[in-house]
N, C-alpha and C positions, 0 to 999 in steps of 0.2 A: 504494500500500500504506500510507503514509505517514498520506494522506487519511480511508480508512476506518476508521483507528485512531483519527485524531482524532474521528472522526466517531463510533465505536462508544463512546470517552472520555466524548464530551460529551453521548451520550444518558444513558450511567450516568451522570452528573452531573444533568443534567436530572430523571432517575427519582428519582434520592436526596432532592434538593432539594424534589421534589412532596411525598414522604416525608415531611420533614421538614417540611416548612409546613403538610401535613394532618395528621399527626400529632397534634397537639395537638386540632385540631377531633375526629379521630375518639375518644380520648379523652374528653374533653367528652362525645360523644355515650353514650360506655358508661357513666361514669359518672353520667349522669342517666338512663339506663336502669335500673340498677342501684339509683338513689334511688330510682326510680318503682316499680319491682318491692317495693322493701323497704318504701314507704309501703304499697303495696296489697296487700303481706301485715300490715303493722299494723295499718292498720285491719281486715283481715278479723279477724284476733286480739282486737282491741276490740271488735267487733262481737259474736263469738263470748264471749268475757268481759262484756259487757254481757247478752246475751242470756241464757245460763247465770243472771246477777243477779236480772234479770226473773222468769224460772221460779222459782227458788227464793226470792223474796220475797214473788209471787204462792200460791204452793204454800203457806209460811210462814200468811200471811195468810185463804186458805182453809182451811187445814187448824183453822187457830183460830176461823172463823166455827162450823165442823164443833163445835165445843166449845161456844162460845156458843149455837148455835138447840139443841144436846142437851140443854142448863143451863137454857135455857129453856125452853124447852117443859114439862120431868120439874116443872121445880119450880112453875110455871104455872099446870100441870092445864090447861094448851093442847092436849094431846094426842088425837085423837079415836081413840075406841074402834070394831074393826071390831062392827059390831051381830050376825054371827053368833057371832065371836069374840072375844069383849070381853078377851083380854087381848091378844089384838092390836092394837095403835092405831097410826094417821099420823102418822105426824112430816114435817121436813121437812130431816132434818139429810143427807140425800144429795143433796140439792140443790148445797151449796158441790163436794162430792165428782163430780157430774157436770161442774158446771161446770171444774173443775179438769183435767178429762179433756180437754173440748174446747179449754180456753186454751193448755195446757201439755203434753198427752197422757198417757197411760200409766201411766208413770212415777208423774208428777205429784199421780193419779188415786189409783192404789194407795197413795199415802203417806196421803192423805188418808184413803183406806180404813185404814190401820190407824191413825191418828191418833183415828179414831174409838171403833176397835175398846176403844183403849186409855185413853181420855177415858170409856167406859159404864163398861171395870173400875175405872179409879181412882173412881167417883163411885156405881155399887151394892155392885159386889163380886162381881158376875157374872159369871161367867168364861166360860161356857157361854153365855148370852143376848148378852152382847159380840161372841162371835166367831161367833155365829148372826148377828147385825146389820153386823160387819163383811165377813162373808162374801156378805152379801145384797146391800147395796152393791156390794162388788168385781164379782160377777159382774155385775152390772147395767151397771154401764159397762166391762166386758170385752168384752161383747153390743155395746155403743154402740162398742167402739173397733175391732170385727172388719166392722162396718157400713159404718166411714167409709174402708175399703180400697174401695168399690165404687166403680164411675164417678160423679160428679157428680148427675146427676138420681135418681140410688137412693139416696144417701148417706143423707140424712138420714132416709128412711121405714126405710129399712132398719135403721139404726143403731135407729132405737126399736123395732124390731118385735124384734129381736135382744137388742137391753138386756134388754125382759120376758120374752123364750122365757129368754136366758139364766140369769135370775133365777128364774123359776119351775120349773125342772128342778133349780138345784143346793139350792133350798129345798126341794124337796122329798125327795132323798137323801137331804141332811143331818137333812130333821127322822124320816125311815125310820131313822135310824141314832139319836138323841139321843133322840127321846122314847121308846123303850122301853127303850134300854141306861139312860139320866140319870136321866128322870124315871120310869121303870117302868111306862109305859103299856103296854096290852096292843097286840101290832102287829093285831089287826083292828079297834081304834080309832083306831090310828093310820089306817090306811087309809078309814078312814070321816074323818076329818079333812080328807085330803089336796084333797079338790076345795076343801073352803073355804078351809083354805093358801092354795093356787094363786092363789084368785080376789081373796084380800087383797094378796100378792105384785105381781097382774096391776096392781092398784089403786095399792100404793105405791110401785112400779117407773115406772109412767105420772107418779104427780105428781114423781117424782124427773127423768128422761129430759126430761119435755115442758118445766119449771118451770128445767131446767137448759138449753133452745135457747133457750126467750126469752130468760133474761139474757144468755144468750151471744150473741144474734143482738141485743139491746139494746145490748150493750157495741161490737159492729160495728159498727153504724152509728153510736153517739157518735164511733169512731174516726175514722171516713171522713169524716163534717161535719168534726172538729176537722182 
């Protein structure tokens, strides 16, 4: 009886002892688990704070190109005239604006759309033709940004087939709605208008969409070499 007690004694000694000599290893082990967890939520946090910087200095800097090719172009007389509709002309200031879509998304894209919106009013005074151009725009890469939801091999036809549908349907509402209430046109001139609308839309929506994958797809591959 004597035996077994010492015997059960010096296992709990044995057990304690293990205890205490691993103890501090295990320890050890938590606390640099616990570093490693906390660095690799910091760095996701820097990541995520970096990234954030990126967009909004990109977006920044697009959104000011969107100023510059308006600025120039108007004051230029760079602008070309559609030949049905000569006060309709090409510009190319949705370009920065598509591109902004595809670098940065959405977000990105719309700001830029109204940077613009608000770059025609500070510079005619147009309040009405500003937010015809910036609404042209917006839906343009709303179309491009409802496209790039698709699988892979459809993305990119579809995003530009999409940009133009979208663009040439809300231009054409809006101008059903502005030029006879704004400008006082009669609505069955309106509607004798609308196929050429469309077909200049179809036109500046394409140089916008197509002019905005090159750079975009130019900027890619600089990435990938460097």
């Amino acid at each position: 009886m004597t035996d077994s007690l010492t015997f059960q004694n010096s296992e709990n000694i044995i057990d304690k002892t293990k205890i205490s000599l691993f103890f501090p290893l295990k320890l050890c082990c938590t606390c640099r688990a616990n570093i490693k967890e906390d660095r690799t939520q910091g760095d996701k946090s820097l990541k995520d704070r970096y990234g954030k910087t990126v967009r909004l200095t990109g977006t920044a800097i697009l959104a000011a190109m969107v100023i510059v090719f308006d600025y120039t172009l108007k004051f230029s007389g760079l602008k070309i005239p559609f030949p049905w509709l000569p006060f309709l002309k090409f510009d190319f200031t949705g370009v920065p604006i598509a591109l902004s879509l595809l670098l940065y998304g959405l977000p990105s894209g719309g700001l830029t759309s109204v940077v613009a919106c608000l770059g025609i009013i500070a510079r005619s005074g147009d309040v009405i033709g500003s937010l015809m151009k910036g609404l042209a725009e917006f839906s343009t890469i709303l179309g491009m940004a409802l496209g790039l939801y698709l699988p892979y091999r459809l993305r990119r036809s579809f995003s530009v087939v999409l940009g133009l549908v979208f663009r040439v349907i809300s231009m054409s509402v809006f101008n059903l709605v502005v030029l006879p209430n704004y400008y006082g046109m009669p609505l069955s001139a309106v509607f004798g208008l609308l196929p050429m609308i469309g077909v200049f839309n179809a036109m500046q929506g394409g140089i916008t969409v197509l002019l905005g994958y090159f750079l975009y797809e130019a900027y890619s591959r600089r990435m990938k070499t460097n």
